[in-house]
C-alpha positions in Angstrom: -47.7 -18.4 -49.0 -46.7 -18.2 -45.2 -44.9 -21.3 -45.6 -42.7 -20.1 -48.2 -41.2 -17.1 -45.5 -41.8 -18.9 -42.1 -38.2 -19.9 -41.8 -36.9 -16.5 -42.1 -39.4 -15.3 -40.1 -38.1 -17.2 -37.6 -34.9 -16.5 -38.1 -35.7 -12.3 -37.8 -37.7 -13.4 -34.6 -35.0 -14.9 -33.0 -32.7 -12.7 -33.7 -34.5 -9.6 -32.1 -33.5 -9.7 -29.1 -29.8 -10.0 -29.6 -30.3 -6.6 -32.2 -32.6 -4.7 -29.9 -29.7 -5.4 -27.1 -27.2 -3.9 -29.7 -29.0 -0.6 -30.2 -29.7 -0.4 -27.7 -26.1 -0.4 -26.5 -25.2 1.4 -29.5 -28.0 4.8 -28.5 -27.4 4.6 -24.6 -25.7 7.7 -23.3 -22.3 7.6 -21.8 -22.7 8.5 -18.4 -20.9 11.6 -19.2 -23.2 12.4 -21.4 -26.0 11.8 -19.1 -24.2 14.4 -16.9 -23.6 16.9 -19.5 -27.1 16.4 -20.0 -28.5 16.9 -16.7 -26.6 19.9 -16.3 -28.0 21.9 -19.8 -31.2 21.1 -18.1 -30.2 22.6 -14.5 -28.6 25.9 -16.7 -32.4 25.8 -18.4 -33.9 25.8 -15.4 -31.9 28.2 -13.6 -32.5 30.5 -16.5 -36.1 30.2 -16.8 -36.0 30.9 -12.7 -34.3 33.9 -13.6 -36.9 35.1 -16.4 -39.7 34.9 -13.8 -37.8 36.4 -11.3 -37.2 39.4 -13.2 -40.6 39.5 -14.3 -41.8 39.3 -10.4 -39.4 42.2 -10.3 -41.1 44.2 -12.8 -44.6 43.7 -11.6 -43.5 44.6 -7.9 -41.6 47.6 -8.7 -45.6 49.2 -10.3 -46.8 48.2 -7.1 -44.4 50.4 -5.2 -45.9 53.4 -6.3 -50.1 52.1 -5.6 -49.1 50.8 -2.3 -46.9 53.9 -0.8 -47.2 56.5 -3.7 -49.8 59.1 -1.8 -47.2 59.2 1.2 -43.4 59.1 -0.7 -42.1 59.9 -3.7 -40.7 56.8 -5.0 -37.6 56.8 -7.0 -34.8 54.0 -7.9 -31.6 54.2 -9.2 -28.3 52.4 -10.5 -25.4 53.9 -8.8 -22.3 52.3 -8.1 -20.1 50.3 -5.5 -16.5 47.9 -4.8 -15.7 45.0 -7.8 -16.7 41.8 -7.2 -15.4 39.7 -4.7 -14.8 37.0 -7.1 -13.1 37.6 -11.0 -12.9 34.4 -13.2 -10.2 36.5 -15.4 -9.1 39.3 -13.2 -7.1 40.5 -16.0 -9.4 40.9 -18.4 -11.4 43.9 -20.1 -13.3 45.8 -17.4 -12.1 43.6 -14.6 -11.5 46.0 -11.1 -14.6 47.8 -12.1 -17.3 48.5 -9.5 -20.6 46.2 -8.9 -23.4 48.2 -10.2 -26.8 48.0 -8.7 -29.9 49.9 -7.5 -31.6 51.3 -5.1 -35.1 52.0 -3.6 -35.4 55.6 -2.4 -38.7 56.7 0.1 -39.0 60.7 0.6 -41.8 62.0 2.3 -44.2 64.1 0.2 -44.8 66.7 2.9 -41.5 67.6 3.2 -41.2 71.2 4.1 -38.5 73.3 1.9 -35.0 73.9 3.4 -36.1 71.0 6.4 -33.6 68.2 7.1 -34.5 65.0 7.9 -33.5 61.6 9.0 -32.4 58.7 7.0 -32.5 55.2 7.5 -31.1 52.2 5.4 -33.1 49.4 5.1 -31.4 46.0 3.7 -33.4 43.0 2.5 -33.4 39.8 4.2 -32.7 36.5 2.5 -29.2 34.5 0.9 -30.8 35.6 -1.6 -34.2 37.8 -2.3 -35.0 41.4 -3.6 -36.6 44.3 -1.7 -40.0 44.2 -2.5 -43.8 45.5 -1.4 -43.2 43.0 1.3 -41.8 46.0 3.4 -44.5 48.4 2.0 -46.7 48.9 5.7 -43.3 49.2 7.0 -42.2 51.9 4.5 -45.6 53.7 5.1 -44.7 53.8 8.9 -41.3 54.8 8.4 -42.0 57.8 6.0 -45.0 58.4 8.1 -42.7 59.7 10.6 -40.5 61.7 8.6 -37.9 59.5 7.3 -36.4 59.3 4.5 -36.1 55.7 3.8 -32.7 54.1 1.2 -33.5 50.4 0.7 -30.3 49.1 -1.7 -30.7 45.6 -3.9 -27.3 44.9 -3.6 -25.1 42.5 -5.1 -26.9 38.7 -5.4 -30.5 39.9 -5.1 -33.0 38.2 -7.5 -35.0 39.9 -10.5 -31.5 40.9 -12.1 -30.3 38.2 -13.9 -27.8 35.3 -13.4 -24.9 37.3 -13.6 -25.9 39.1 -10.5 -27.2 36.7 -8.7 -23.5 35.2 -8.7 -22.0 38.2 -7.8 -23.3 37.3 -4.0 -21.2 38.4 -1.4 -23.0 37.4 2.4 -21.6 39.5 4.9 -18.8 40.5 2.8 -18.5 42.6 -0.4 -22.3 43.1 -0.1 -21.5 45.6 3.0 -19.7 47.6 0.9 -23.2 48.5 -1.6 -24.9 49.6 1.9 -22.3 52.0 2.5 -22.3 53.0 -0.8 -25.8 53.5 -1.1 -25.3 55.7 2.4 -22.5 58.0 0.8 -25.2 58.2 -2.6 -27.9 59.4 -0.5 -26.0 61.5 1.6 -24.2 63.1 -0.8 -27.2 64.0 -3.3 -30.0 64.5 -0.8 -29.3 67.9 0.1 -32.6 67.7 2.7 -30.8 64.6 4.2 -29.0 65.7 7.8 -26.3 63.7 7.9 -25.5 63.7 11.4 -29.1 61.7 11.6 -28.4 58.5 10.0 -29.5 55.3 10.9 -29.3 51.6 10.3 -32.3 49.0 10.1 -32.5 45.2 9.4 -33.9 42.0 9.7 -32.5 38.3 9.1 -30.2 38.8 6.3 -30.2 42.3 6.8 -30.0 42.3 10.1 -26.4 40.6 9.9 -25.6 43.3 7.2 -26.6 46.5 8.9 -24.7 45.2 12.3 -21.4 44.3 10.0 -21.8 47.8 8.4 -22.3 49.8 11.6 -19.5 47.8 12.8 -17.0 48.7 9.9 -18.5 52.7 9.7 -19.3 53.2 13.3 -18.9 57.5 12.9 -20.9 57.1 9.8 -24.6 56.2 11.6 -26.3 57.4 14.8 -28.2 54.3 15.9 -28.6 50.5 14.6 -32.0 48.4 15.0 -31.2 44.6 14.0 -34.7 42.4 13.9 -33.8 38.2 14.3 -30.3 38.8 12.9 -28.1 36.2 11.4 -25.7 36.5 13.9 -22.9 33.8 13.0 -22.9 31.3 10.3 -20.6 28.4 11.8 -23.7 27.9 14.6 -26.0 28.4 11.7 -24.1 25.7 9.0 -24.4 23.4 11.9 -28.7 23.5 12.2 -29.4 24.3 8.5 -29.6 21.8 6.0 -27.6 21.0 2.8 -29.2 23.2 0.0 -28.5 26.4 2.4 -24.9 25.2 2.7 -24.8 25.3 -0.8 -25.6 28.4 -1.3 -22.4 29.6 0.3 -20.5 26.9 -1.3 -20.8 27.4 -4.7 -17.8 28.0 -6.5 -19.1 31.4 -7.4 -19.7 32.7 -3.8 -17.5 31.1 -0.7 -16.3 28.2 -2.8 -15.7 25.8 0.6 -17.6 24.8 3.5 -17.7 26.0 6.9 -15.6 22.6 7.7 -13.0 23.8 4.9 -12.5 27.2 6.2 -14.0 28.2 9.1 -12.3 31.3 9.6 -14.1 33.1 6.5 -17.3 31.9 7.8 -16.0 33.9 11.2 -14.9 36.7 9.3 -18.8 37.3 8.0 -20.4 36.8 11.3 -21.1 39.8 13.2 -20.8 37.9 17.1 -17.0 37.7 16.0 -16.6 41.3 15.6 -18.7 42.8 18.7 -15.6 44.6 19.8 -16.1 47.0 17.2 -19.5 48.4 18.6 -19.6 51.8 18.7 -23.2 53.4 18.2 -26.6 52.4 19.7 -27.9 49.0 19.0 -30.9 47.5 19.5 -31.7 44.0 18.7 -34.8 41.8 19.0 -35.9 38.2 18.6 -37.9 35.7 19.1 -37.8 32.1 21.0 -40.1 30.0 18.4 -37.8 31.8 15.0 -38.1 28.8 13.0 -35.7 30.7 10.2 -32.8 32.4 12.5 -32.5 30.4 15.8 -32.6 32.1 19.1 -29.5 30.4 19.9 -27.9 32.4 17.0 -28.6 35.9 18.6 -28.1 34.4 22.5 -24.7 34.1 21.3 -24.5 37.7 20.0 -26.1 39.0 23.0 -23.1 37.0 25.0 -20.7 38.2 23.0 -21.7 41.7 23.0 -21.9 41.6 27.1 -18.7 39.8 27.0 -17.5 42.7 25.4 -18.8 45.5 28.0 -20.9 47.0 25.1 -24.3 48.8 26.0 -26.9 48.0 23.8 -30.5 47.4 24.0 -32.2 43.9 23.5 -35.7 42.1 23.9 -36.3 38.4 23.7 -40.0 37.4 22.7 -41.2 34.3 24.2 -42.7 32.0 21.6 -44.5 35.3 19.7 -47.0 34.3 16.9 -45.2 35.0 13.9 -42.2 33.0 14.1 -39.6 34.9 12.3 -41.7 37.7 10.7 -43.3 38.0 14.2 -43.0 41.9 14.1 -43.1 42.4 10.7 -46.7 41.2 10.9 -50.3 42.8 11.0 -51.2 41.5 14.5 -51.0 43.7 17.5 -47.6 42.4 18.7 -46.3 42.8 15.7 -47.4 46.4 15.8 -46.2 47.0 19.1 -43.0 46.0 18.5 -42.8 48.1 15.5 -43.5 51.2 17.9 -40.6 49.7 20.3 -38.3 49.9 17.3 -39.7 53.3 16.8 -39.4 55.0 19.8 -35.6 53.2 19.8 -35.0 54.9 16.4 -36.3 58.3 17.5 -34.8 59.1 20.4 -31.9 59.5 18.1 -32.5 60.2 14.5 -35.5 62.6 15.9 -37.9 62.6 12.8 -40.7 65.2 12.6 -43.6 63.4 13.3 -42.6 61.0 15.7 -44.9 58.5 16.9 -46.6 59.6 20.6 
């Protein structure tokens, strides 16, 4: 029986190759295709990242009020600030309207009726990040003392959504939500004294409460900025390519620190030093693995340069790194009362630490 099909079988056998080849040419992608493809899987992965981070977001707002709850009452709120920095259709329905976003507010329970007290504003750290139970000891300590603490997710933080993640505005529009979380409090708080206003921030938010003191100097009484991100052409140089994307991307900078170094100038606070005005007090660290000393030598330069007065410590190679004094070690704690003791002499809260 085998005999009878052999030669075709042979014929099918030989030809396999040749029509494997030709579907397979027929079903391979374009490599368009293979980019368009690529892409709906980066958009599905961005997504998902955005999913969990929201849901990290959730789960750490609960925690807010086990882990400070018995000292603050613990509040958060959408309020309201400048438009984007960049509008796709500028034009369009709703464009020129304000950047909405929230904030953390931290009031001590034992505040006595008709008392005034002090408020700081505490800005996150990271290109981008979210305030979270990360600051909590720090938040204890702080409202410990009699503050009352304003801690603003402003535009770009994660746990939001896509949409404003993009609106990211480093050390530019994102100065604007701090202010406007400022004005908020001030201006609902009745029990806020708003001669007794102060500034504090590290990293990230260090570079963002020196640029905001810098463009509202009557508007705060001292500034404290912790390993600050002091200016971003030194820092593009030592950082590697996915943080250089992060201000690239077309929905944030849009060019690279080669392309326009000006704008990378414009958002670095050692370029504006002249405009110091209140207290400052800065402090880093030799071994900062994150922010490099060499970063905040240069503000400290600059700011002498300048003839400014100002107050600054540099740690020698303290354990910690970058979070070196935002620890639980005993450094890290007395550094904390440094900042302290900085902070009070001239916000005077009503339980001032000894």
């Amino acid at each position: 029986m085998l005999a009878r099909y052999f030669p075709s079988m042979v014929i099918v056998v030989a030809l396999l190759p040749r029509l494997a080849g030709s579907a397979a040419a027929q079903s391979a992608p374009s490599p368009e295709q293979v980019a368009n493809q690529l892409q709906e899987l980066r958009d599905s992965q961005q997504g998902l990242e955005q999913r969990l981070d929201e849901l990290a977001k959730a789960i750490d707002d609960l925690a807010w009020f086990q882990r400070v709850g018995d000292l603050a009452v613990v509040e958060k709120w959408r309020i309201a600030s400048t438009p984007p920095a960049n509008q796709p259709n500028p034009t369009g329905l709703g464009a020129g309207n304000p950047v909405k976003f929230y904030t953390y507010t931290f009031v001590p329970k034992d505040r006595k009726p008709g008392e005034k007290l002090p408020m700081l504003i505490l800005p996150h750290g990271g290109v981008h990040a979210d305030f979270t139970t990360y600051h909590a000891h720090i938040i204890r300590e702080l409202v410990a003392q009699g503050y009352v603490v304003v801690a603003p997710d402003f535009r770009g933080s994660t746990g939001y959504g896509r949409e404003f993640f993009e609106l990211i505005d480093y050390g530019g529009r994102e100065v604007d939500d701090i202010h406007a979380s400022r004005d908020w409090a001030a201006d609902n708080f009745d029990f806020v004294d708003p001669r007794r206003i102060g500034l504090i921030g590290w990293s990230h938010g260090g570079l963002i409460v020196l640029m905001e003191t810098f463009a509202h100097p009557k508007d705060y009484a001292c500034v404290f900025a912790g390993v600050p991100v002091s200016d971003l052409v030194q820092r593009m140089g030592y950082q590697g390519t996915s943080y250089e994307n992060e201000f690239s991307a077309k929905y944030h900078i849009g060019k690279t620190v080669n392309e326009d170094i000006a704008e990378y100038k414009r958002r670095s606070p050692v370029w504006s030093v002249d405009k110091l005005a209140v207290p400052l007090l800065i402090h880093t660290n030799t071994n900062d693995e994150d922010v490099n000393v060499i970063e905040v030598e240069h503000l400290i330069q600059a700011l002498k340069a300048a003839g400014k007065k100002f107050e600054y410590k540099v740690y020698q190679d303290a354990a910690g790194g970058h979070s070196f004094d935002r620890m639980d070690t005993a450094l890290a704690h007395q550094a904390r009362r440094e900042i302290y003791a900085f902070l009070a002499h001239y916000l005077n809260p009503p339980h001032a630490l000894p």
